[in-house]
TIVOTOR-638160 format. One record per residue (C-alpha): x, y, z; residue number from 1. Coordinates in Angstrom, 1 decimal, decimal comma. Each point is the difference from the previous one (the first is absolute). Layout:
+--------+--------+--------+-----+
!     c1 !     c2 !     c3 ! pos !
+--------+--------+--------+-----+
!      X !      Y !      Z ! NUM !
...
+--------+--------+--------+-----+
END
This chain:
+--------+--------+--------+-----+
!     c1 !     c2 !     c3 ! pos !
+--------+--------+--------+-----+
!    0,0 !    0,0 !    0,0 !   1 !
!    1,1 !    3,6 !   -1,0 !   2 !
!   -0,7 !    3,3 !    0,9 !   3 !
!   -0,7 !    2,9 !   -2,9 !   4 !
!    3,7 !    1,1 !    0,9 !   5 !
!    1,2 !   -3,8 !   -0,9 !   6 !
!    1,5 !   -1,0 !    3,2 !   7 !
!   -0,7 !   -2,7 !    1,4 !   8 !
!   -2,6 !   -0,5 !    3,1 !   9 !
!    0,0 !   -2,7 !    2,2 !  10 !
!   -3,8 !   -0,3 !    1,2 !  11 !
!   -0,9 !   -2,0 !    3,5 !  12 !
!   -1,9 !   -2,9 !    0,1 !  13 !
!   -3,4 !    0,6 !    1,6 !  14 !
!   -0,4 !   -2,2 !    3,1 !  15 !
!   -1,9 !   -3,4 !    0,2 !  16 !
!   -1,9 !    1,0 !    3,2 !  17 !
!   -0,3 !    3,3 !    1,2 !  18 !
!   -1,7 !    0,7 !    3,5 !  19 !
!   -1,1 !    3,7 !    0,7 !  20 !
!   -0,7 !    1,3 !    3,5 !  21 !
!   -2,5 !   -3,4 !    1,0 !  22 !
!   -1,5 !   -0,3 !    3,1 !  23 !
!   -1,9 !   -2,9 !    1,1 !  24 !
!   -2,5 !    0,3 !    3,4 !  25 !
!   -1,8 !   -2,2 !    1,3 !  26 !
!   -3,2 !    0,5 !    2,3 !  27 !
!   -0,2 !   -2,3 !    3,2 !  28 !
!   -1,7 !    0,0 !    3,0 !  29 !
!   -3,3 !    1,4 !    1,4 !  30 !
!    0,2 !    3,6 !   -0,9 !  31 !
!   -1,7 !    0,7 !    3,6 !  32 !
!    2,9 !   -2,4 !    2,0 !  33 !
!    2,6 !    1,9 !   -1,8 !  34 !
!   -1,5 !    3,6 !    1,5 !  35 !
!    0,1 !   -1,2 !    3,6 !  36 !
!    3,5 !   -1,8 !   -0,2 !  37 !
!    1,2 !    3,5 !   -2,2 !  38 !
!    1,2 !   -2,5 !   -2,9 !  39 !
!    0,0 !    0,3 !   -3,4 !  40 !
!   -2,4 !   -1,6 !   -1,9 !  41 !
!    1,7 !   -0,6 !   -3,3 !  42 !
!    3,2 !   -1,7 !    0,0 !  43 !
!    2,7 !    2,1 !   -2,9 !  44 !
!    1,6 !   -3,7 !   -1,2 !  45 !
!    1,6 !    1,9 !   -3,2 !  46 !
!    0,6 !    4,0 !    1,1 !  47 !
!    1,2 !    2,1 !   -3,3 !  48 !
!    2,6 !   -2,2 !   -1,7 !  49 !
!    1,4 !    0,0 !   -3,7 !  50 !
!    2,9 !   -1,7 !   -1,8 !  51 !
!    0,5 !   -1,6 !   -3,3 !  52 !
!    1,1 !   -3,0 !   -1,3 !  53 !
!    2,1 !   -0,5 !   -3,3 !  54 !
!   -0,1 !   -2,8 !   -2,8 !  55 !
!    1,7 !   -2,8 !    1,5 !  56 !
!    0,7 !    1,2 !    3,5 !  57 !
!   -0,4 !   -2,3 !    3,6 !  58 !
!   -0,5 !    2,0 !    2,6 !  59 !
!   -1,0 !   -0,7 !    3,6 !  60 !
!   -2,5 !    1,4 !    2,6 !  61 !
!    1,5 !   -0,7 !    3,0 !  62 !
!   -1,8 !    0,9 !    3,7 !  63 !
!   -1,3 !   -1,4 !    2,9 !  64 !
!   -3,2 !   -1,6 !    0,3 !  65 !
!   -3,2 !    2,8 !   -0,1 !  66 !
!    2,0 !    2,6 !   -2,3 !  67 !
!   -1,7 !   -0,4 !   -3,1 !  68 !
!    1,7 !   -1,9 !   -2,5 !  69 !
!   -2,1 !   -3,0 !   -0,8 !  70 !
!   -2,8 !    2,6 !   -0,4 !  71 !
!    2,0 !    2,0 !   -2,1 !  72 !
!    0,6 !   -3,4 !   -2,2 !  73 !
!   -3,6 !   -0,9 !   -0,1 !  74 !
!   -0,6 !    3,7 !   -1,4 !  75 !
!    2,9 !   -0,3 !   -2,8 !  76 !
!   -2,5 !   -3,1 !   -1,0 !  77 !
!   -3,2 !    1,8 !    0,0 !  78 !
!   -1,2 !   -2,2 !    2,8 !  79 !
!   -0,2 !    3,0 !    1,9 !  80 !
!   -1,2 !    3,1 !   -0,3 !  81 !
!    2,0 !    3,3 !    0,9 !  82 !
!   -2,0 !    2,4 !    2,0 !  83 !
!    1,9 !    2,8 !   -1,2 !  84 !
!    2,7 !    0,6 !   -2,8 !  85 !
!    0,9 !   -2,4 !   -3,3 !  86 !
!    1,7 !   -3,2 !   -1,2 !  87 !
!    1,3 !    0,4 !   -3,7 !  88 !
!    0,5 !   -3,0 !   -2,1 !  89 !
!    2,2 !    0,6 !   -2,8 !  90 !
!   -1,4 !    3,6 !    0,2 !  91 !
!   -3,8 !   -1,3 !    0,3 !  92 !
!   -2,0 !    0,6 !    2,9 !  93 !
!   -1,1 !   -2,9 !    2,2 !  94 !
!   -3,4 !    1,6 !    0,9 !  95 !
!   -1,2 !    0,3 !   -3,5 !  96 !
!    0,6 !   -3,3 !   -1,2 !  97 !
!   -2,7 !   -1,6 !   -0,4 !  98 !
!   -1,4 !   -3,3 !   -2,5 !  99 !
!    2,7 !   -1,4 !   -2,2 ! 100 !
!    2,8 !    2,6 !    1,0 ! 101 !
!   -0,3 !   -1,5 !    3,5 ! 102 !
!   -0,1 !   -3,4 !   -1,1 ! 103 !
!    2,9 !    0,5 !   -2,1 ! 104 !
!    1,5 !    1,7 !    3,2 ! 105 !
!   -0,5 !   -2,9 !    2,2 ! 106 !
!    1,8 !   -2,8 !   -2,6 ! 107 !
!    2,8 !    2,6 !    0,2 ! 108 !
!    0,2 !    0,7 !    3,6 ! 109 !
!    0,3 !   -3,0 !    2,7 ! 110 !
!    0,4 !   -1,0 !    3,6 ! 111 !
!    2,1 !   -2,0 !    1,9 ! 112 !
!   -1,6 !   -0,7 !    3,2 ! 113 !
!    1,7 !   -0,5 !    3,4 ! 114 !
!   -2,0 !   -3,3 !    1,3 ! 115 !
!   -0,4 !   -2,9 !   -3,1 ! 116 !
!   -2,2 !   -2,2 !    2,2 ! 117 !
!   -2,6 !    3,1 !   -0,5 ! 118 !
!    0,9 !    0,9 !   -3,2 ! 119 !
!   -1,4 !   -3,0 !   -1,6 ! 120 !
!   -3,8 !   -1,2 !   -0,4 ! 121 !
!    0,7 !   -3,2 !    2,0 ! 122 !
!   -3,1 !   -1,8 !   -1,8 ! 123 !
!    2,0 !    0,5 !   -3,6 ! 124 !
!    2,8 !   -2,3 !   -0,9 ! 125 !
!    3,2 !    1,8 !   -1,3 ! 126 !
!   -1,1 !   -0,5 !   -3,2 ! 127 !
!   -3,3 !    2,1 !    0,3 ! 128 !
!    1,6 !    2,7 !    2,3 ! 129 !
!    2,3 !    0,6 !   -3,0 ! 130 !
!   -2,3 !   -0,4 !   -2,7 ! 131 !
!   -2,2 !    3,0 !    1,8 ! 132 !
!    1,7 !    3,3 !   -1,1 ! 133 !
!    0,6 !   -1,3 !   -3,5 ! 134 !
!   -4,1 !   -0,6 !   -0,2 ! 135 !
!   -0,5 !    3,3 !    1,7 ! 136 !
!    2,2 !    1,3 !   -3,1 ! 137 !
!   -2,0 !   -1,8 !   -2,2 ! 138 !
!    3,5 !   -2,4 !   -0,8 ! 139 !
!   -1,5 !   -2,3 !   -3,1 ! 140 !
!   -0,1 !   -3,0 !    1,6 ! 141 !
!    2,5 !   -2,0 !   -2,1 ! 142 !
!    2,9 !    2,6 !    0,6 ! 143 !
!   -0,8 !   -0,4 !    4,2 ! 144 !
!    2,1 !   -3,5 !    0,5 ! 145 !
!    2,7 !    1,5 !   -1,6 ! 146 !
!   -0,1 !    3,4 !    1,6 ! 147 !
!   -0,1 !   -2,8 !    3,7 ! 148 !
!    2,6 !   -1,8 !   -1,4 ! 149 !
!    2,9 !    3,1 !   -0,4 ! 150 !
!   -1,6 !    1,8 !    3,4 ! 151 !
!    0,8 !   -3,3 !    1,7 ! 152 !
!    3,3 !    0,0 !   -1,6 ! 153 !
!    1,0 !    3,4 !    0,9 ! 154 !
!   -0,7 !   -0,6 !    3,7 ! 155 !
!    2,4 !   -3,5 !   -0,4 ! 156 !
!   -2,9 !   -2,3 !    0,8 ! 157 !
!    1,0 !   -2,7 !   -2,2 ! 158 !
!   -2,6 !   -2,8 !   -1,3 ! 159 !
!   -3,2 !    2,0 !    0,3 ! 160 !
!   -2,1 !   -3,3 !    0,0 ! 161 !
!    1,5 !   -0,8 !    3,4 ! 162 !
!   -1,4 !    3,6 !    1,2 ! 163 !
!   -3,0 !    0,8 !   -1,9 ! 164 !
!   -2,6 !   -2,0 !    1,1 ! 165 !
!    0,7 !    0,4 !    3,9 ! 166 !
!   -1,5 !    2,3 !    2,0 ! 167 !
!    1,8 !    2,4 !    2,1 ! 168 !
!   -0,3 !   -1,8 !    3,4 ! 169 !
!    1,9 !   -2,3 !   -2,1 ! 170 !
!    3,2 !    1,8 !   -0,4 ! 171 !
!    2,7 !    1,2 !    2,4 ! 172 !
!    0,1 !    3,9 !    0,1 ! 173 !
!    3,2 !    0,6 !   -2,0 ! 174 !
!   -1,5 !   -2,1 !   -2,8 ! 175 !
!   -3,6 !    1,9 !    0,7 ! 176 !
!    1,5 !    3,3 !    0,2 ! 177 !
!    2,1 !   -0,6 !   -4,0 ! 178 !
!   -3,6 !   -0,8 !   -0,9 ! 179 !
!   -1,7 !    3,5 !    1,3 ! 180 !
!    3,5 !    1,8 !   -2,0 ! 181 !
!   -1,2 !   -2,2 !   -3,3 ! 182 !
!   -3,4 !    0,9 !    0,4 ! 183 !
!    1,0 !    3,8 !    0,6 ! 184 !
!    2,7 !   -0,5 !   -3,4 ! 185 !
!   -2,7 !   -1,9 !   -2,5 ! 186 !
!   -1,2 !    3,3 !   -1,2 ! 187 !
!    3,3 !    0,8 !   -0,6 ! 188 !
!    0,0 !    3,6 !    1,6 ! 189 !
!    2,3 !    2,9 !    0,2 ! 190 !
!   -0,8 !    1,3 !    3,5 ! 191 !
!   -0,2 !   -2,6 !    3,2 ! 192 !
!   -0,5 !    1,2 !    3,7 ! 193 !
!    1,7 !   -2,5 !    2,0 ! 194 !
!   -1,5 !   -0,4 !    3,7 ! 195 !
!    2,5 !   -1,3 !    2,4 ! 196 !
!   -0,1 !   -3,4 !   -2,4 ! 197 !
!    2,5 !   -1,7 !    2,8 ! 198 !
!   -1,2 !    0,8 !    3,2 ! 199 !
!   -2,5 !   -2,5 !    0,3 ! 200 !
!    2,7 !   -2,5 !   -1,5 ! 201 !
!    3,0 !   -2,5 !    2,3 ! 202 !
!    3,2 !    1,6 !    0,0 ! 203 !
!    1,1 !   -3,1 !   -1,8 ! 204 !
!   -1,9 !    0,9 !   -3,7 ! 205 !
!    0,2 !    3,6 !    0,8 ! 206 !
!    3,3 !    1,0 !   -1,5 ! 207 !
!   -1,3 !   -2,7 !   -3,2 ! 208 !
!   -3,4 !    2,5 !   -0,6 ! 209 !
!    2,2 !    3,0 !    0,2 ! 210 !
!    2,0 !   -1,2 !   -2,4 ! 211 !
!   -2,6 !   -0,9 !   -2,4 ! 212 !
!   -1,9 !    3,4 !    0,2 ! 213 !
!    3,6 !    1,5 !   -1,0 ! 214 !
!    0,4 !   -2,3 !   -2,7 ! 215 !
!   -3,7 !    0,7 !   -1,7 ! 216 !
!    0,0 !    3,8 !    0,4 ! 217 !
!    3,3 !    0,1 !   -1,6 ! 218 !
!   -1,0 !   -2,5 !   -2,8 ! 219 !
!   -3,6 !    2,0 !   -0,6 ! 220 !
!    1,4 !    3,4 !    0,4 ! 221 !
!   -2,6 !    0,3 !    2,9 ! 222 !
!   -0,5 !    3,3 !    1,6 ! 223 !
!   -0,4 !   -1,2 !    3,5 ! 224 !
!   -1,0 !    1,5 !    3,6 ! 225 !
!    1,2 !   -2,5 !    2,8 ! 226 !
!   -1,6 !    0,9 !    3,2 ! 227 !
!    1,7 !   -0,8 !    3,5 ! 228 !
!    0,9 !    0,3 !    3,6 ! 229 !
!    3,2 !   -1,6 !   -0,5 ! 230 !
!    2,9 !    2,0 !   -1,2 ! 231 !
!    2,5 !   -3,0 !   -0,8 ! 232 !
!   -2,9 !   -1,1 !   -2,3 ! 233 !
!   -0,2 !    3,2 !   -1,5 ! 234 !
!    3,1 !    0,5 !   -0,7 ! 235 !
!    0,5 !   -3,4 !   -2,0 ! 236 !
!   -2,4 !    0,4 !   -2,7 ! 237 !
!   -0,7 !    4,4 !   -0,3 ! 238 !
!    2,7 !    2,0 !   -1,6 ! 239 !
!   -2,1 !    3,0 !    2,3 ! 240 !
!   -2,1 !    0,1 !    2,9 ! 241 !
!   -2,9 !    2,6 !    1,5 ! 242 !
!    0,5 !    0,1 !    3,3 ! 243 !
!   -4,5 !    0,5 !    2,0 ! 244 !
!   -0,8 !    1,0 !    3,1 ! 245 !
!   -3,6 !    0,5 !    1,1 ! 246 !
!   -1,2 !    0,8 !   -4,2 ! 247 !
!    2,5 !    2,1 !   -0,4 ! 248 !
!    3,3 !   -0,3 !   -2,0 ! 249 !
!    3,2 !    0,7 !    2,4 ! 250 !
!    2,7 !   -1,0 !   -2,8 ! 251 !
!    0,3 !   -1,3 !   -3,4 ! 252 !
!    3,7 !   -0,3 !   -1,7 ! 253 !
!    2,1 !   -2,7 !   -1,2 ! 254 !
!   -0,5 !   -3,3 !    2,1 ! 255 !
!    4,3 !   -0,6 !    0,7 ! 256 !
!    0,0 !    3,9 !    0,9 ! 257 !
!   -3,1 !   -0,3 !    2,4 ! 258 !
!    1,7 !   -3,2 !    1,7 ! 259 !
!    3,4 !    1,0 !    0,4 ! 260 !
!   -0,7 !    3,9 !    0,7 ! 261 !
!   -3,6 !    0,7 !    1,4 ! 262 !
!   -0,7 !    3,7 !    0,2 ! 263 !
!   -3,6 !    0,0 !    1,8 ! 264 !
!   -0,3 !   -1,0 !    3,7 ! 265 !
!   -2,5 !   -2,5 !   -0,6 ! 266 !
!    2,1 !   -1,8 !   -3,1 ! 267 !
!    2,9 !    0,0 !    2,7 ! 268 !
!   -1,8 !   -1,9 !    2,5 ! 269 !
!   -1,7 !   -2,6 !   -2,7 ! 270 !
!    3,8 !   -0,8 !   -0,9 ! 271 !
!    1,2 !   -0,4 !    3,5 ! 272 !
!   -2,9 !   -2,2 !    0,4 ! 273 !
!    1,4 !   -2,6 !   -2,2 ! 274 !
!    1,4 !   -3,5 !    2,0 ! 275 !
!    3,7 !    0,3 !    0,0 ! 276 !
!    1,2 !   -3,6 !   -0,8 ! 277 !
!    1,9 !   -0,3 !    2,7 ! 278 !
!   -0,7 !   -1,7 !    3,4 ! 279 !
!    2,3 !    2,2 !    2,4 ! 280 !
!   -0,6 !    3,5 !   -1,9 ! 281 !
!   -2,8 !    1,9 !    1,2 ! 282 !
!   -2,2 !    2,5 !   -1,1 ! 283 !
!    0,6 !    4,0 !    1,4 ! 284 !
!   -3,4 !    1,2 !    0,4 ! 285 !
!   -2,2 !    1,5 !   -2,5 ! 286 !
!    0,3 !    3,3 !   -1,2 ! 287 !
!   -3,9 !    1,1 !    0,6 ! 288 !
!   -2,4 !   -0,6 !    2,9 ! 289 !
!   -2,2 !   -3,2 !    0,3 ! 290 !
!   -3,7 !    0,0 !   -1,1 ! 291 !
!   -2,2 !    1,4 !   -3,2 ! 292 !
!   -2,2 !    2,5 !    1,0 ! 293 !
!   -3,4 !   -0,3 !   -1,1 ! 294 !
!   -1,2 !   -0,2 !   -3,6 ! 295 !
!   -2,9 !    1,8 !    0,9 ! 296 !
!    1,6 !    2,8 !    1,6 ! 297 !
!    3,6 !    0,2 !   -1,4 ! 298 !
!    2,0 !    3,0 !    1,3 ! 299 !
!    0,0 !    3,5 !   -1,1 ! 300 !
!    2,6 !    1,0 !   -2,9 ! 301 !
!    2,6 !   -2,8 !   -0,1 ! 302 !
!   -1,8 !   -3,5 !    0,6 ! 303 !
!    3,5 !   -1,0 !    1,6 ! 304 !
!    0,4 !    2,3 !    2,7 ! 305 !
!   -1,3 !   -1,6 !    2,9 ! 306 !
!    2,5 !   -2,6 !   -0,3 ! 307 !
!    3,1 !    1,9 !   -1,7 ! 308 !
!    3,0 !    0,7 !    2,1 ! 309 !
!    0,6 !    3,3 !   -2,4 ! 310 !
!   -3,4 !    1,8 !    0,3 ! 311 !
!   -0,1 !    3,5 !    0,2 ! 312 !
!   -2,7 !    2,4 !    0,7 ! 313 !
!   -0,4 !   -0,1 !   -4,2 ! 314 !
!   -0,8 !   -3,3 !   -0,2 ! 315 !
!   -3,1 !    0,8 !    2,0 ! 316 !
!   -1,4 !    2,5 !   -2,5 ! 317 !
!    1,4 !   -0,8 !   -3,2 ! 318 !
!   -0,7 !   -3,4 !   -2,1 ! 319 !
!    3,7 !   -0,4 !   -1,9 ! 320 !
!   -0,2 !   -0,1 !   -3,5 ! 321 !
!    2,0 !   -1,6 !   -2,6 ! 322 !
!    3,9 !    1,1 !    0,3 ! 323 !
!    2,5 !   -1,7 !   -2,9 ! 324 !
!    3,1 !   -0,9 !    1,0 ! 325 !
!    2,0 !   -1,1 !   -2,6 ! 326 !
!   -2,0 !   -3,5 !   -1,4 ! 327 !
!   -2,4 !   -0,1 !    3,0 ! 328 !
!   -2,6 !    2,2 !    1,1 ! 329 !
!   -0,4 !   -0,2 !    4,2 ! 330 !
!   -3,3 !    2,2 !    1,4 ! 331 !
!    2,1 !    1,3 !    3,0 ! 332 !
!    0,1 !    3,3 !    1,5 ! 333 !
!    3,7 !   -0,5 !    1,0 ! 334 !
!    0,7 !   -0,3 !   -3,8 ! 335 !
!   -2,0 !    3,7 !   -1,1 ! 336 !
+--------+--------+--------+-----+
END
């Protein structure tokens, strides 16, 4: 491409996913309860967050349990709907698809989910769980054993006649869990959200899954979201990570960077939170205060401030936007 003066320009690739200012609340409780206890009625799961994705790129959403990033997942898929803000798809809004453009959406978009016992129709064999999404795709029939066959392939589940017509009870939970990844490849998408797939898993066939989601999002040229409390697992199969606390964004830069030099309190204390593998080495204590606050009724300005040993009277007022710091951006007053 040239410009009217002849020189070359270079033009940037528009993102596959592109999340503007979402929100996500939920209403719980009896409206009247919440009055007389002074609590919040609606519970801010996703609080103003936005990032993008780019063709081709894993990243992780890494947080402790409650901060938002399996609902944050479930909206990238549609299965949710944003209360505020907008998800672009390849620079189509989520909201207004509707009929075939969502159907098309849905072959192209898939989900990984955390627990494969539940995951599964345990009334279907194998062979009918997979044969679903190709029939809701409206697959011809004589091109579905074949799609079954290479699915199963791609997941290394050799000899699909040994498989296909068990159920799931039938199968041990590394070979159930390469069945929910073919089932979630068969469409043969371009964008997979990834929900903890190994935590449900032994330690034994964890290392074997993770090495297989590696494998099929390089081979497919997936653009992938992997979402997790663990940051060893993280850091294995995402090239960057987006560091959630309580809906809201803390940190988001390159994964190695984020690992060997966290900049935000709270993405200092997840990595010293990580087992040393050592018997006689200790951990020094963590870097913030024990215990969330509520989801209902977060704190004022900074959501970390009750529990960060570098609050200042700022912090109180002031939510901390986005500052970039070289590759990363960390939403840290101490970093204005």
């Amino acid at each position: 491409m040239t410009s009217a003066q002849g020189k070359a320009v270079t033009s940037t690739p528009s993102p596959v996913i592109a999340v503007e200012d979402i929100r996500k609340h939920f209403a719980v409780g009896s409206p009247i309860a919440a009055a007389m206890r002074r609590k919040s009625v609606v519970v801010k799961a996703i609080d103003g967050v936005n990032f993008t994705l780019n063709k081709g790129e894993s990243v992780g959403l890494l947080g402790e349990s409650g901060c938002g990033k399996t609902t944050m997942g479930r909206m990238l898929l549609k299965l949710d709907e944003p209360s505020e803000g907008r998800i672009l798809f390849e620079g189509d809004d989520l909201a207004t698809m509707q009929g075939p453009a969502l159907r098309a959406y849905r072959a192209r978009a898939q989900m990984i989910f955390q627990n494969p016992f539940e995951a599964l129709n345990p009334r279907f064999t194998i062979a009918q769980s997979m044969d679903e999404p190709l029939s809701n795709a409206n697959i011809a029939k004589a091109e579905r054993a074949d799609r079954i066959r290479k699915a199963m392939d791609l997941v290394h589940l050799p000899d699909p006649a040994q498989f296909l017509e068990r159920y799931p009870h039938q199968m041990s939970g590394g070979q159930l869990q390469r069945v929910v990844m073919a089932r979630a490849l068969i469409l043969e998408p371009t964008f997979v959200v990834a929900d903890e797939p190994v935590s449900m898993l032994d330690v034994s066939v964890r290392a074997g899954i993770l090495n297989l989601f590696r494998e099929v999002r390089d081979n497919m040229g997936l653009t992938a979201i992997y979402i997790s409390h663990d940051l060893a697992l993280v850091r294995y199969v995402c090239e960057r990570t987006i560091v959630m606390y309580l809906g809201c964004i803390v940190e988001d830069g390159p994964t190695e960077e984020i690992v060997k030099n966290p900049m935000h309190p709270y993405t200092k204390a997840l990595v010293a939170a990580v087992p040393v593998p050592h018997p006689a080495q200790s951990h020094a204590p963590l870097p913030i205060k024990a215990g969330a606050p509520d989801a209902r009724n977060p704190p004022s300005g900074c959501r970390l401030r009750d529990r960060c040993p570098h609050a200042f009277d700022r912090c109180a007022i002031e939510e901390p936007k986005a500052t970039r710091i070289g590759a990363r951006k960390v939403h840290c007053h101490l970093f204005d």
